[in-house]
RONU-156976 format. One line per field, with one value per residue (C-alpha): y, x negated, z negated; residue in three letters. Coordinates in Angstrom, 3 decimals, padded with zeros to 6 digits. Layout:
% RONU-156976
v	(Y|...);
u	(X|...);
w	(Z|...);
sevo	(Ala|...);
% end
This chain:
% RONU-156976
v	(-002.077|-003.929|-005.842|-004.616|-007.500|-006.432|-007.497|-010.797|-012.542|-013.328|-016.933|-016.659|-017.786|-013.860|-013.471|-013.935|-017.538|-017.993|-020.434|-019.256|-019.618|-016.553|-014.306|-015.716|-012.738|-012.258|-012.056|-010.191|-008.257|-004.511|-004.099|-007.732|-006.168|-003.198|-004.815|-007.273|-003.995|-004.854|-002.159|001.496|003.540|006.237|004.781|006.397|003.939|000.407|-001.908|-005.964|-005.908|-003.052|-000.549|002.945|004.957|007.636|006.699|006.770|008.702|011.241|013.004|015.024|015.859|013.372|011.071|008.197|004.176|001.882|-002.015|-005.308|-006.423|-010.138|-010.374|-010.182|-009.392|-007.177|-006.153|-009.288|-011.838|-010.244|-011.844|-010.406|-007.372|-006.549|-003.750|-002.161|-002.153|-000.428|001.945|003.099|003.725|005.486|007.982|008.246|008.634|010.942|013.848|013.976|014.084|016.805|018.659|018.130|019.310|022.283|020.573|020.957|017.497|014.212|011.110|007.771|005.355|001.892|000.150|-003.169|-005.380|-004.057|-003.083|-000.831|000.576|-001.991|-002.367|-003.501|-006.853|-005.969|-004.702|-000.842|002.481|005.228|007.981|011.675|014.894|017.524|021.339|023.571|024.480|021.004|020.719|017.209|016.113|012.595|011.646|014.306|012.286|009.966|006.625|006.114|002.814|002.346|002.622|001.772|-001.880|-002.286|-000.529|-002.642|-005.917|-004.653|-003.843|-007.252|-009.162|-007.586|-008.319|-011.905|-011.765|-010.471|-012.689|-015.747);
u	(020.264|021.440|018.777|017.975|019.300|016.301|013.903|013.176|015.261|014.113|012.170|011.562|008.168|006.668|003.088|000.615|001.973|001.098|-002.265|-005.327|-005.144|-002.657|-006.224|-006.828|-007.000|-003.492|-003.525|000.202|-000.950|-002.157|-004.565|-006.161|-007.336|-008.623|-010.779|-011.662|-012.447|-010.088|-007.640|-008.787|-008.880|-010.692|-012.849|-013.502|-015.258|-016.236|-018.186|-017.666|-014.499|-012.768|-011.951|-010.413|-008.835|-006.976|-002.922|-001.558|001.899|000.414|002.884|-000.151|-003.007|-006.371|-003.307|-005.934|-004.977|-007.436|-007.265|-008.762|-010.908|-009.278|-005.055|-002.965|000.474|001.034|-001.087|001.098|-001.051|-004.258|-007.080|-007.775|-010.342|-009.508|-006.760|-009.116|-011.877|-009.412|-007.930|-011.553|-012.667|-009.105|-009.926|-013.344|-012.011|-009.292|-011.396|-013.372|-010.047|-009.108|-011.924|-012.237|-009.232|-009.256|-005.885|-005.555|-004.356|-003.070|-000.740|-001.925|001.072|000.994|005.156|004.488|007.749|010.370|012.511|009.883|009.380|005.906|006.309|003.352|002.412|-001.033|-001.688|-002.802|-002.723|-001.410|-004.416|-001.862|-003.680|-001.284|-001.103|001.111|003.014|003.082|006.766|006.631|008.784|009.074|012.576|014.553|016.602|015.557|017.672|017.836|018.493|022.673|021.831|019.148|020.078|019.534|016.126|014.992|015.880|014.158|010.604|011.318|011.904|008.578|006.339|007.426|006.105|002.530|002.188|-000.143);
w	(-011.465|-008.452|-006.459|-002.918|-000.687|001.661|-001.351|-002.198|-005.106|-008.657|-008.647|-004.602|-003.297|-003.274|-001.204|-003.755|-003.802|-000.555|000.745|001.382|005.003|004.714|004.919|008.043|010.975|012.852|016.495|016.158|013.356|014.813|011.651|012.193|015.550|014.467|012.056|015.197|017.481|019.796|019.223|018.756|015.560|014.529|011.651|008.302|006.171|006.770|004.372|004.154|002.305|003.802|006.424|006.884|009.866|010.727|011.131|014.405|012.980|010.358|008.062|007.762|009.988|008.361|006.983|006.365|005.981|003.999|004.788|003.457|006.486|005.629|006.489|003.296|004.175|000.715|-002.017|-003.909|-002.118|-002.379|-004.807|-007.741|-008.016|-004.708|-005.202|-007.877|-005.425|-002.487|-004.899|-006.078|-002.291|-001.170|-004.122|-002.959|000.751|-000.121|-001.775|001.013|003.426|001.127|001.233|004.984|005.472|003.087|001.832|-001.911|-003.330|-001.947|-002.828|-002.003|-001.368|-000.645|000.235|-000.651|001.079|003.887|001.153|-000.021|003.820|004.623|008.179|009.293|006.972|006.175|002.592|003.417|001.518|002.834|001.983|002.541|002.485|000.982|001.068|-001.015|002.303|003.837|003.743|002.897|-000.782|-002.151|-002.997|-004.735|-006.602|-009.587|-010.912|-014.583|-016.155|-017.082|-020.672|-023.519|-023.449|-019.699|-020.103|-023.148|-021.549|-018.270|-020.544|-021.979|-018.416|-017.160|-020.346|-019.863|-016.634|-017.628|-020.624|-019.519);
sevo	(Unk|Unk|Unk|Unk|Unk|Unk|Unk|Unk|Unk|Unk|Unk|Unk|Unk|Unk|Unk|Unk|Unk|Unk|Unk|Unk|Unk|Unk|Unk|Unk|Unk|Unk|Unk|Unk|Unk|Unk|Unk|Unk|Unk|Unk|Unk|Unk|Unk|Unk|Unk|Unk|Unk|Unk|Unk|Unk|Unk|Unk|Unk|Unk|Unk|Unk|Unk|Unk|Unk|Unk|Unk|Unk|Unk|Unk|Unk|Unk|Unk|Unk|Unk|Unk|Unk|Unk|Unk|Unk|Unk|Unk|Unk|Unk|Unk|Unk|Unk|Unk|Unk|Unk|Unk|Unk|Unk|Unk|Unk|Unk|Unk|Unk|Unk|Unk|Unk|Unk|Unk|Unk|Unk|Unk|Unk|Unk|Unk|Unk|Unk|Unk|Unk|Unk|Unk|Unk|Unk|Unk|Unk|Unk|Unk|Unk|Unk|Unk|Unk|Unk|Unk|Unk|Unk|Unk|Unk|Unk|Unk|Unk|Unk|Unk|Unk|Unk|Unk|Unk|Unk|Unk|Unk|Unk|Unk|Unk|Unk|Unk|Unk|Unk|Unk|Unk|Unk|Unk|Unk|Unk|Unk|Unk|Unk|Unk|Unk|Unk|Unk|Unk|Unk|Unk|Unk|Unk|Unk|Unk|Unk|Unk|Unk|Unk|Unk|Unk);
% end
């Protein structure tokens, strides 16, 4: 597989090395002033950790995004427990879109990097009510690894990575 020269390269400084100060609120950041109330959004859900409104560009009517009230450019340089705790409230949150909506499912997406389509550099997830008529397809294409070599040293490469 050839590297996107849009994504970062192997042994780069990725988010989740970055200091803590990186949570700090962004006055450039459209999602730090939301969570400030001085921007407008229609809100969702909002605890202590976390907020949810409805996106400004919907693929879908009730298209939802979920935030960490704190800045953290990708879900990379979160802390840990914190995706688990967002993923558990954008199921939560996207059942009752659904069934708001009457749609009947939903895909919750989350581009984490520009070469993965993040524009805005707060971690989010996209919450996206779907109907069967919706017209909306993921990618209809898929890309397989070269061979069984290239996928075997890929499983190897990213075990490495997750042994401590």
């Amino acid at each position: 597989m050839t590297p996107d020269p849009t994504c970062q390269a192997d042994g780069a400084a990725l988010p989740a090395d970055a200091p803590e100060e990186a949570a700090r609120p962004r006055e450039n950041c459209a999602f730090c002033r939301i969570v400030a109330g001085s921007a407008p959004a229609d809100i969702l859900l909002a605890d202590e950790r976390m907020i949810a409104f409805l996106d400004v560009a919907p693929l879908n009517p009730g298209q939802a995004l979920l935030i960490p009230r704190r800045h953290h450019p990708a879900f990379t340089a979160m802390p840990p427990g914190l995706a688990g705790e967002l993923f558990t409230a954008a199921n939560r949150l996207a059942v009752a879109i659904m069934r708001a909506g009457g749609y009947d499912g939903y895909n919750l997406l989350v581009a984490c990097g520009p070469c993965a389509g993040q524009i805005i550099t707060h971690a989010h997830i996209h919450i996206l009510p779907r109907g069967p008529t919706d017209g909306l397809c993921l990618p209809p294409h898929t890309t397989p690894f070269a061979d069984d070599a290239e996928r075997l040293a890929f499983v190897a490469a990213v075990r490495r990575r997750l042994s401590p």
